[in-house]
C-alpha positions as a Markdown table, in Angstrom:
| # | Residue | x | y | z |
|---|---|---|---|---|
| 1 | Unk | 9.9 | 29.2 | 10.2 |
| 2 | Unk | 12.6 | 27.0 | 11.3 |
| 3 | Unk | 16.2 | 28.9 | 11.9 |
| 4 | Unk | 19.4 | 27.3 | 13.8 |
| 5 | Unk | 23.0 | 27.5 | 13.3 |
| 6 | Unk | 24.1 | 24.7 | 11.2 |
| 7 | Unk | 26.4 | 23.0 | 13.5 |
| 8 | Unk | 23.7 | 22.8 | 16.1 |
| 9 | Unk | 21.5 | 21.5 | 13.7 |
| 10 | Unk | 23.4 | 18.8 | 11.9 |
| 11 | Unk | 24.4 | 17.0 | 15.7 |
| 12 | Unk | 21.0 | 16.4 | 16.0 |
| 13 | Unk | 20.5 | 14.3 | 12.5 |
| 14 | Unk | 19.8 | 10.6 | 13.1 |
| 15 | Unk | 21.3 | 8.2 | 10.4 |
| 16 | Unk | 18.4 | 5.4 | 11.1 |
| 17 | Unk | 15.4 | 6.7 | 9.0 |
| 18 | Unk | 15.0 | 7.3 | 5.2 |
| 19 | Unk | 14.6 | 10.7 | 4.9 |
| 20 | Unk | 14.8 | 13.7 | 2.1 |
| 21 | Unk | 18.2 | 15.0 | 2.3 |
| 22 | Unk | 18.3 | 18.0 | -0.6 |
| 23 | Unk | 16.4 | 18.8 | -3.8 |
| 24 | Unk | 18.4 | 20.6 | -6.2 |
| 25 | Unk | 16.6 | 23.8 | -7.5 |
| 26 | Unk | 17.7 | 25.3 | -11.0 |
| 27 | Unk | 18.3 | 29.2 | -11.1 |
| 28 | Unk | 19.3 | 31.6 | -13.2 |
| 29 | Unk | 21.0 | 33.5 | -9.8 |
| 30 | Unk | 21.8 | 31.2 | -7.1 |
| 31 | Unk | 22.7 | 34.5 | -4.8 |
| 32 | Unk | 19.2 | 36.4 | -5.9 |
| 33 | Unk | 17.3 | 32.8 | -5.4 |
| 34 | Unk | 19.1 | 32.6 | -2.0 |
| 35 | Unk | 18.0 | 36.4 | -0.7 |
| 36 | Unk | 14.7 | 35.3 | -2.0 |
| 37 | Unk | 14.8 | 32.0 | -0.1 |
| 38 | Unk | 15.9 | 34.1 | 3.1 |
| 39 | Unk | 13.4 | 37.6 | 2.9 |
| 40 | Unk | 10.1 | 36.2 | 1.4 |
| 41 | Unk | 10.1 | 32.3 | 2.6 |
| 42 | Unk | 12.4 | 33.0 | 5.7 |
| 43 | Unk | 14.9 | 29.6 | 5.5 |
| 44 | Unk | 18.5 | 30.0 | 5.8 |
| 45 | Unk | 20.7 | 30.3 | 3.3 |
| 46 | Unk | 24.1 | 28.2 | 3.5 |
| 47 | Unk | 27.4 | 29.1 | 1.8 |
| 48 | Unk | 26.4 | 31.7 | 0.5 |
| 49 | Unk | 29.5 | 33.6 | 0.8 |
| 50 | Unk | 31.5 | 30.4 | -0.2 |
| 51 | Unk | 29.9 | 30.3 | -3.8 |
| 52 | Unk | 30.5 | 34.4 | -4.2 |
| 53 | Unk | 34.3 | 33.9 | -3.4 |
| 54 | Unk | 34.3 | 30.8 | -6.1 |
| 55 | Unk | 35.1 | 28.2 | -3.8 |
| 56 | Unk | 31.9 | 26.6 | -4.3 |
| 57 | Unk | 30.2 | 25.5 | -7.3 |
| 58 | Unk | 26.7 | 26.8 | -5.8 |
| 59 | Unk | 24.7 | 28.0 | -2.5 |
| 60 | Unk | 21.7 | 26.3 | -0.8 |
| 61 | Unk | 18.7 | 27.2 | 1.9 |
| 62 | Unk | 18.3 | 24.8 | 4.9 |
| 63 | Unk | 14.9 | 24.1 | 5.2 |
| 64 | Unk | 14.5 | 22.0 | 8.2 |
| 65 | Unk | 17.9 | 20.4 | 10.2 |
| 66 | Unk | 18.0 | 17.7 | 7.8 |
| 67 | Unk | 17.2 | 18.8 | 4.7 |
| 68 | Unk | 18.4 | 22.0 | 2.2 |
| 69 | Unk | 17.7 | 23.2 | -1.6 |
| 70 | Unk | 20.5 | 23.5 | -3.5 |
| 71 | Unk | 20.5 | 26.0 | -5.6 |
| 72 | Unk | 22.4 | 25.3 | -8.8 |
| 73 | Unk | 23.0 | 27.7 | -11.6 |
| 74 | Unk | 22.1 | 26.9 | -15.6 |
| 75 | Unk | 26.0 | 27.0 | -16.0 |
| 76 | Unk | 26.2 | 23.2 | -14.0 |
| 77 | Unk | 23.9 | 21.5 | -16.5 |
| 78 | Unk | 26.8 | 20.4 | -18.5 |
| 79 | Unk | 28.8 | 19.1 | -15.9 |
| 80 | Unk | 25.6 | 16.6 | -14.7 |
| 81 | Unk | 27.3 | 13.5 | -16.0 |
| 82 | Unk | 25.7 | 11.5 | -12.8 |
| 83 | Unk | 23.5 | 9.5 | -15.5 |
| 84 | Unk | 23.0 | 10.0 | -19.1 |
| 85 | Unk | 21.2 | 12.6 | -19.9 |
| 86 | Unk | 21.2 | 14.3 | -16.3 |
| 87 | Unk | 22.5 | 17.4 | -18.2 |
| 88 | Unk | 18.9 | 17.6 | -20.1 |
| 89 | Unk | 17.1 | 18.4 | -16.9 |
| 90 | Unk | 18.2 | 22.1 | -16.7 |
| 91 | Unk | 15.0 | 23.9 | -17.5 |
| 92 | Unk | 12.7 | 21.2 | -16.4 |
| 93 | Unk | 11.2 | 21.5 | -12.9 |
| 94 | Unk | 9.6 | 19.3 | -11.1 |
| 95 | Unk | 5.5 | 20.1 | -10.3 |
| 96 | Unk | 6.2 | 21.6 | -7.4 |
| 97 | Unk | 8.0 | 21.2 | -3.6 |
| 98 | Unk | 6.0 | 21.0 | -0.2 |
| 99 | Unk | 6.9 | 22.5 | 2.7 |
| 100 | Unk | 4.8 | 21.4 | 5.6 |
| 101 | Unk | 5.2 | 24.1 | 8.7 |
| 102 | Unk | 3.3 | 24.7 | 11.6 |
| 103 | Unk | -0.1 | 26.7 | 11.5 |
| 104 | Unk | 1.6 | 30.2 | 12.6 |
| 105 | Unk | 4.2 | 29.9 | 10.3 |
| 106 | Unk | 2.3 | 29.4 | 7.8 |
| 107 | Unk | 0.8 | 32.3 | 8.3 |
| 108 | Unk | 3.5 | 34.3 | 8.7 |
| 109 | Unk | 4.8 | 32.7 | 5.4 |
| 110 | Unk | 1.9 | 33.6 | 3.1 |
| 111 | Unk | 2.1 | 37.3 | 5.2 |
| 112 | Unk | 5.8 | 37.7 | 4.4 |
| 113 | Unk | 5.2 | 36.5 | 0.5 |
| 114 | Unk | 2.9 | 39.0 | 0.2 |
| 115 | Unk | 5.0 | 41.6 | 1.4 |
| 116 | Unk | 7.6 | 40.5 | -1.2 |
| 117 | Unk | 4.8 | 40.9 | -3.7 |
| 118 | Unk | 4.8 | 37.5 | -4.5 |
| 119 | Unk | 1.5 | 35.8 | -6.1 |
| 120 | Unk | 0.2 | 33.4 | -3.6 |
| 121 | Unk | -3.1 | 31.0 | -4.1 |
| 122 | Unk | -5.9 | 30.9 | -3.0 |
| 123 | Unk | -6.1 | 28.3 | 0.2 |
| 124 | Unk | -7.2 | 24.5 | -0.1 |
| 125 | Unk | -8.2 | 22.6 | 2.6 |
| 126 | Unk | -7.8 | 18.7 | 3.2 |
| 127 | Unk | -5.2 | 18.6 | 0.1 |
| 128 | Unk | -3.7 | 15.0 | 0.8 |
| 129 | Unk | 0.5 | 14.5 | 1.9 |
| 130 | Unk | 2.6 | 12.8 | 3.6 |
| 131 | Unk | 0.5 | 13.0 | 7.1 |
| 132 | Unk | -3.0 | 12.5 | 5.3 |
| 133 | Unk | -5.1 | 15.5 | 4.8 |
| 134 | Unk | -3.7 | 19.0 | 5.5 |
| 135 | Unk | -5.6 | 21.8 | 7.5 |
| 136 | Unk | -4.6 | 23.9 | 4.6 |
| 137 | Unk | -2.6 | 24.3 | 1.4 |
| 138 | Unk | -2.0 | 27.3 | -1.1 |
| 139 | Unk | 1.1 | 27.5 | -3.8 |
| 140 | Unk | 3.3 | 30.3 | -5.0 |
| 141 | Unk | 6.5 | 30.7 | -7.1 |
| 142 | Unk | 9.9 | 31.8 | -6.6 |
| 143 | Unk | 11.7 | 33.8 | -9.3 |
| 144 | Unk | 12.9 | 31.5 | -11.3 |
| 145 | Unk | 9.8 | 29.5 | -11.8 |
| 146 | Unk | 9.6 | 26.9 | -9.3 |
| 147 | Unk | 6.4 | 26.0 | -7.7 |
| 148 | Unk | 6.2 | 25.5 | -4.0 |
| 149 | Unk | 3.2 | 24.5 | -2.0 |
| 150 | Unk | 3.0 | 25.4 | 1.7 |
| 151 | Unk | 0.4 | 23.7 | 3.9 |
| 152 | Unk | -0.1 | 22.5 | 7.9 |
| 153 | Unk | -1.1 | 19.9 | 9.5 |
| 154 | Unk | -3.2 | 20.2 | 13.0 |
C-alpha cells in the first residue's frame, strides 16, 4: 500500500484536475479507527497525536497523496451546521468506499485483514469502477461499520 511523509506527498498535488479530496468516516474512536486504518488496511494515519493532545477536533488516514478519511467522532454530529440537517448524518454510512491498489497490494491487504481477523468476501471479478471492469473485488468492514471494497485493475 501507498506510504510517504506528508510533506513529500502534498508537493506533488496538482490543482488542475477534479479529484476526491477526503471522505469523512463516522466513529465511535477516531484513535482505535486510526490503529485499525494503520495495522489491518496499512494507510497512514495523520494527526493522530494532534487530536489526543485536543488541539484537533479529529484524526484522519492518507490514502493516496491526495486524498485522506477523516475520521470524525459521534460527538461532531452537532456541530455539522454546513447545511441543514448535516447533523442527521451521524449513524448513516454511505454503501461503501473503494479503494483501487495495485494487484500485490491487494493481496497483501486481504492477507493483512485476515491477520487482523477481519471478515473479508469472497472475490468478484469484472465488478465495474471508475477504470471499467476490475481484475478483482471483495469487501470487508472496519470496526465501526463502514464498508470498504478493495479491487485492482490490470
Amino acid at each position: 500500500m501507498w506510504v510517504a511523509r506528508e510533506a513529500t506527498s502534498l508537493v506533488r498535488m496538482t490543482k488542475n484536475s477534479t479529484r476526491l479530496d477526503h471522505v469523512v468516516l463516522w466513529v465511535t474512536d477516531p484513535v482505535a479507527a486510526a490503529a485499525f486504518y494503520e495495522t489491518a488496511v496499512g494507510l497512514e494515519p495523520v494527526g493522530v497525536a494532534e487530536y489526543t493532545n485536543g488541539e484537533s477536533s479529529f484524526p484522519s488516514v492518507r490514502v493516496n497523496e491526495e486524498t485522506i478519511l477523516d475520521l470524525a467522532p459521534h460527538s461532531l454530529a452537532a456541530r455539522m451546521r454546513m447545511l441543514p440537517g448535516s447533523a442527521d448524518s451521524a449513524g448513516h454510512p454511505v454503501n461503501h468506499i473503494c479503494l483501487a491498489l495495485p494487484a500485490d497490494a491487494f493481496d497483501d491487504l486481504r492477507a493483512r485483514l485476515e491477520e487482523h481477523g477481519v471478515p473479508v468476501s469472497g472475490i468478484d471479478p469484472g465488478l465495474s469502477g471508475a477504470r471499467g471492469d476490475a481484475t478483482r473485488s471483495f469487501y470487508f468492514r472496519d470496526p465501526d461499520g463502514n464498508v470498504f471494497e478493495a479491487r485492482h485493475y490490470d
